[in-house]
C-alpha positions as CSV (number, residue, x, y, z in Angstrom):
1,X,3.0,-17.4,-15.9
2,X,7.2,-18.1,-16.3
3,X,9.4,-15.7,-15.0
4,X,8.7,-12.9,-12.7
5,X,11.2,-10.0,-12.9
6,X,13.1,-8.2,-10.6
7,X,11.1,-5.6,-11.4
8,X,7.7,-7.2,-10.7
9,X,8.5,-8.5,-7.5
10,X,9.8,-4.7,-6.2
11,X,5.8,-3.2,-7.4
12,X,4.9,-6.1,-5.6
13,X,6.9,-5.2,-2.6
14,X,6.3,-1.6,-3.1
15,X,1.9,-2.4,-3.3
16,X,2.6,-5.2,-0.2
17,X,4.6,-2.5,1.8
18,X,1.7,0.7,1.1
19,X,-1.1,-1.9,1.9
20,X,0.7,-2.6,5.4
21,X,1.0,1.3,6.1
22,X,-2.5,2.1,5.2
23,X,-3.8,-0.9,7.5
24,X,-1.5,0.4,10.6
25,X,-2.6,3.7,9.5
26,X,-6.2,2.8,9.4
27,X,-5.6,2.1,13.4
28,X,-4.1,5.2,14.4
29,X,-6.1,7.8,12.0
30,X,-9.8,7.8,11.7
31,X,-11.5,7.2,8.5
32,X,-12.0,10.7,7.7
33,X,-8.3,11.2,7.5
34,X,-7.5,8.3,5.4
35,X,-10.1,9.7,3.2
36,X,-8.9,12.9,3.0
37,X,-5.0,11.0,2.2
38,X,-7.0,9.2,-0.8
39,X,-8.0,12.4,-2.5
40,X,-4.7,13.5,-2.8
């Protein structure tokens, strides 16, 4: 793999940045909540 856009590194960002919420998330709300937030 060469170059890695602009582009590709803000999803990357973007996918790093939702991961990090849903983990500090996880902590605050219980699983049935995050659940619920997955169905949508």
């Amino acid at each position: 793999m060469g170059e890695v856009s602009g582009a590709q590194i803000k999803q990357i960002m973007k996918l790093a940045s939702n991961t990090m919420l849903q983990t500090s998330m996880a902590k605050l709300a219980p699983p049935q909540q995050i659940m619920k937030n997955h169905a949508k």
